[in-house]
N, C-alpha and C positions, 0 to 999 in steps of 0.2 A: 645513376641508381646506387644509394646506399649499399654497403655490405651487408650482408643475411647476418654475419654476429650484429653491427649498430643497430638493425632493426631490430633482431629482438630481442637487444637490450634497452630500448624505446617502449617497444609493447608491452616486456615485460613491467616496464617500473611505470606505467602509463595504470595495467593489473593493480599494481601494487599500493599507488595512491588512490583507486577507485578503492580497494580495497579497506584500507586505514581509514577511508573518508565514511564508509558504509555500512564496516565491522558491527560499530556498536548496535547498530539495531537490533542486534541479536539477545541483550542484554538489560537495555534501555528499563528505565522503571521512572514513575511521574513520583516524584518528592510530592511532601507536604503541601507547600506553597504554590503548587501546580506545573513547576518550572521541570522543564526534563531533568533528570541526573543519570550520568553514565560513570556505573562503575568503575573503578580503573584509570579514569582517561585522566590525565596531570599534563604538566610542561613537559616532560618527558617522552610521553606519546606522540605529541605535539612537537617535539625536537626531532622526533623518528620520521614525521609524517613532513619535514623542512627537508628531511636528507637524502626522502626519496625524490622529491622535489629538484634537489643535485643534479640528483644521479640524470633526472630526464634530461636536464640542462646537458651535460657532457654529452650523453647520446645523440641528443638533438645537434650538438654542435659539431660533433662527430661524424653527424651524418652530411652534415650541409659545407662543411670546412670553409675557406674562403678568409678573409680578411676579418680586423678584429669587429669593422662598422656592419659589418654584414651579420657575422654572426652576435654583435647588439642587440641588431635588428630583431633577428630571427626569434632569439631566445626571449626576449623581452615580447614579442609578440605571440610566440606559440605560449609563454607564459602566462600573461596575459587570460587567453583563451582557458585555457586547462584550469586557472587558477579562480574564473568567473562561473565557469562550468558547476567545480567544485563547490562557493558557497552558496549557487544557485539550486543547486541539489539539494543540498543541506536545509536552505529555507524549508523545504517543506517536512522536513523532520523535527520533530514535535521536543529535541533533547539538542538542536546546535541552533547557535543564535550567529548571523549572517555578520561579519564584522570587516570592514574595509582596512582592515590592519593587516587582517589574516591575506589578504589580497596582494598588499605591498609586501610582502613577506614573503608569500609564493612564489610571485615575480622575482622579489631579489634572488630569493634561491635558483631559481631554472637560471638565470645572467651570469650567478657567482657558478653554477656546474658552466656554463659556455666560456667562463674566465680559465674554468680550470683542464678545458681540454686546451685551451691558448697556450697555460704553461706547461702545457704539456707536449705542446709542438718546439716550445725550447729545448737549448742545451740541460738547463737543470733536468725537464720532463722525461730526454733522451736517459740523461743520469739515473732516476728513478729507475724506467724500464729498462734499463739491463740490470739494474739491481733486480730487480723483479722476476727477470728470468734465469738470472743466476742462482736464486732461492727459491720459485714457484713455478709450476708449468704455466706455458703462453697460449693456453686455446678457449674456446668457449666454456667446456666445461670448469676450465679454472675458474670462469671470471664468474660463472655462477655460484662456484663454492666461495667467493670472494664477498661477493653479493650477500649470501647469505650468512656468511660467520659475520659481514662487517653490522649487518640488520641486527644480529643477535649481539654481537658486544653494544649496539647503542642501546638496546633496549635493557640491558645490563648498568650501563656504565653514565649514560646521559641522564642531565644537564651537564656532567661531570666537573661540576664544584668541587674543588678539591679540600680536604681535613686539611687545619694547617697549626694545629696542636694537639699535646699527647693525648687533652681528656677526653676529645675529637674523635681520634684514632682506637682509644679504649670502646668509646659509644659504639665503632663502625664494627668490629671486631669482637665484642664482649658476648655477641649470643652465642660463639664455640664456646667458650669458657665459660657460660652459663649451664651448656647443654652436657658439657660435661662436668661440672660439678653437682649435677642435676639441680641445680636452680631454677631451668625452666627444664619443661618437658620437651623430650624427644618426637618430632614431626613425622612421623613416618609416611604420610603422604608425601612432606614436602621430598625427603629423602625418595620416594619412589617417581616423583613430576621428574625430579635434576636426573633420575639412573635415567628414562625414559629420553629425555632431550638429548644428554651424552650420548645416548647410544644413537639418537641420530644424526646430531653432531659430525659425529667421531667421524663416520666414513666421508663426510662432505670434506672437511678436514684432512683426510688422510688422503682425497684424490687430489687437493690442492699442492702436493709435492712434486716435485718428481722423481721420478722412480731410483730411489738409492736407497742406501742403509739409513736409517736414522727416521725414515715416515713417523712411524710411531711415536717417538721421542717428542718429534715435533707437535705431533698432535696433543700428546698428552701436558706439553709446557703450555701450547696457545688456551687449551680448555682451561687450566688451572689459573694462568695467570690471567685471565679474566672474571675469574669467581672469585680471584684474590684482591684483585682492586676495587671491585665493588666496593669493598670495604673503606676502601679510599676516597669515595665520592661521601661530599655532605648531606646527602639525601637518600645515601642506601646503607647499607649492612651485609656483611658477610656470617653466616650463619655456619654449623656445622653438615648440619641434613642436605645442602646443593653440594658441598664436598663430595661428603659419603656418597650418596646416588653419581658422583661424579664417577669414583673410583669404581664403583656397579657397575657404570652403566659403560665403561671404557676394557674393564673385564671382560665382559660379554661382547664386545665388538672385537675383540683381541681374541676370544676366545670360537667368535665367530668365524672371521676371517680364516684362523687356522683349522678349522673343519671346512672349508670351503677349498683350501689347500689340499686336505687328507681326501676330500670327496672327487677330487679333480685327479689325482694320484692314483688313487684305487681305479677308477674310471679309464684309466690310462694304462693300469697293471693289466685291468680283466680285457681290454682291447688289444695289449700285445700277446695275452694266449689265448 
């Protein structure tokens, strides 16, 4: 019998690609030419939607361990399934077109997650996880804040093509120096989306430590230097307005936490008379 964490890290990432695969319908609109269009959705979406794909592969190979022909087997087959399931769905949605690529591709990913729980029964894997617990805590709720900051940096960061000259790096970069020279106007929604995400961010974030000086710090490097590199990928931008709501929205969590301190304290004062 599996572990109760590989199972529901199986069900959940099992959640998560029905999820990516079904989203759009919410959104969905018939173009012109009759053909679905779904707002939003790019190669990017589609590189989120390969990684949850992984993820099931590790889980699954996690859960069945065994040699490398078996877990082959396993993952190429349960992939397979999950991945026929997927664009058998899809056919009858009126905005995805069934594509036997997309197939090969699901499968490859569930194989390459069951490759990388392998390397990770090695010495190098060993090497990893104790770096890992040396810097982050080792329990389920870790691995689900892990889960979810690693979803968020793809959906940030991916295809992640990298700039690889300066007038590159000026394009990725130039909407702060726009927004502050007022060349372009100031977003205040977008500024209030980034405070909103930060602040939920932050606590998943700050339970992925463990328990010492410095939680905060850490949190507020890892938010930042993923809003920083965006800027560095050939197909995104870094702006000034997901800063700012950054800086909000890590206030307010900072500023939360420590009323949650003072309310716990008082609570404790008016208990001891």
């Amino acid at each position: 019998m599996p572990p109760r964490r590989t199972v529901l890290h199986g069900v959940a990432t099992l959640g998560l690609i029905a999820y990516t695969t079904m989203q759009p319908l919410r959104d969905w609109q018939w173009s012109a030419s009759g053909v679905g269009h779904v707002p939003g959705v790019d190669g990017a979406d589609a590189a989120n939607a390969w990684l949850l794909f992984v993820a099931f592969g590790v889980a699954l190979a996690s859960g069945i361990g065994g040699s490398l022909a078996r877990v082959l087997a396993v993952t190429a087959g349960a992939g397979l399934v999950v991945a026929g399931v997927v664009e058998t769905v899809q056919a009858g949605l009126p905005h995805f077109v069934p594509a036997l690529r997309d197939v090969v591709v699901n499968v490859a990913a569930v194989i390459g997650g069951g490759m990388l729980y392998l390397l990770g029964t090695t010495p190098f894997g060993a090497g990893l996880k104790a770096w890992r617990t040396r810097y982050c805590r080792d329990d389920l709720e870790a691995d689900i804040a892990l889960g979810v900051l690693a979803l968020w940096a793809a959906s940030l960061l991916l295809p992640g093509i990298p700039r690889l000259d300066l007038a590159s790096f000026a394009e990725g970069y130039g909407g702060i120096w726009d927004t502050l020279t007022h060349a372009a106007p100031f977003d205040a929604r977008a500024a209030l989306i980034g405070a909103c995400a930060t602040l939920g961010l932050a606590p998943v974030a700050y339970r992925l430590w463990p328990t010492r000086r410095g939680r905060m710090l850490k949190t507020v490097l890892l938010i930042f230097t993923v809003l920083l590199l965006e800027g560095a990928v050939a197909t995104r931008h870094t702006s000034l307005e997901p800063l700012l709501g950054a800086i909000i929205g890590l206030a307010l969590f900072r500023f939360l936490s420590q009323l949650e301190i003072l309310a716990a304290r008082g609570i404790g004062f008016v208990a001891l008379i």
